[in-house]
C-alpha positions in Angstrom: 0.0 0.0 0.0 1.3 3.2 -0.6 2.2 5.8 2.3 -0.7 8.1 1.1 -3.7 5.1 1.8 -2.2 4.4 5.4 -2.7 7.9 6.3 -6.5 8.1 4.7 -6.9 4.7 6.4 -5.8 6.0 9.9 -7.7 8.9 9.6 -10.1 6.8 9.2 -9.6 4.7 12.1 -9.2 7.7 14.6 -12.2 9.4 13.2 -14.3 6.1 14.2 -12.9 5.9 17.1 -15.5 6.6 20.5 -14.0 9.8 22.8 -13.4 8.3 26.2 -15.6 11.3 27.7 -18.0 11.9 24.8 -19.3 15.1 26.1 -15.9 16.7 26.4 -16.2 19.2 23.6 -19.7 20.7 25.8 -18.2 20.2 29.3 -17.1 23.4 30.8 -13.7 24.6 31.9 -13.9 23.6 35.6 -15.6 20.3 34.7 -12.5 19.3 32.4 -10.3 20.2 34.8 -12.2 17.8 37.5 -12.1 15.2 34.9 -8.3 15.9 34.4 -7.4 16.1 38.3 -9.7 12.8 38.6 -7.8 11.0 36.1 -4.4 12.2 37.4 -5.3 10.5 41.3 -6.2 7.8 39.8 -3.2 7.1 37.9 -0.7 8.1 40.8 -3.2 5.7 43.0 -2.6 2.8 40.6 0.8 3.6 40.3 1.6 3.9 44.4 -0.2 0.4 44.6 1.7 -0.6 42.2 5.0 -0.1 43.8 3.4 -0.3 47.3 2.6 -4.1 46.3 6.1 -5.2 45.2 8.4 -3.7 48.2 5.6 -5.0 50.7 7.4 -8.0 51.4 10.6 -6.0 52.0 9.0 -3.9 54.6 7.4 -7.1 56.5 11.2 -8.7 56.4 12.6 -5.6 57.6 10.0 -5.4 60.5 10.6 -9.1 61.3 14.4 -8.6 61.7 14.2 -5.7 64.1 11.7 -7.4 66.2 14.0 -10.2 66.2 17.1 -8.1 66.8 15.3 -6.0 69.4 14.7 -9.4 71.2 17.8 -10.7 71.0 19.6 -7.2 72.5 17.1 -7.5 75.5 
């Protein structure tokens, strides 16, 4: 296919394609901004859980060896 019909055919594709807020074009200025600040918590949430979830482990060995060592010093 030449260059010239992939770009018609994207075009296409993105024209299709469904906003994820459909209403965003009639939404006012402090309602996008909600939306954005929303969206923006959300993703740091996902991403803190996301990290939170994988050095858990870490954090429960590190407790367990300082109990242990505050036992043993006793």
């Amino acid at each position: 296919m030449a260059p010239s019909r992939w770009k018609a055919l994207l075009g296409c594709v993105f024209e299709m394609a469904m906003a994820l807020v459909p209403r965003w074009r009639y939404m006012s200025d402090e309602a996008k901004a909600l939306t954005r600040r929303t969206a923006i918590s959300a993703g740091v949430l996902i991403l803190v859980l996301l990290v939170f979830r994988g050095l858990l482990p870490w954090v429960v060995v590190a407790l367990a060896a300082w109990w242990i060592w505050r036992a043993i010093s006793k």
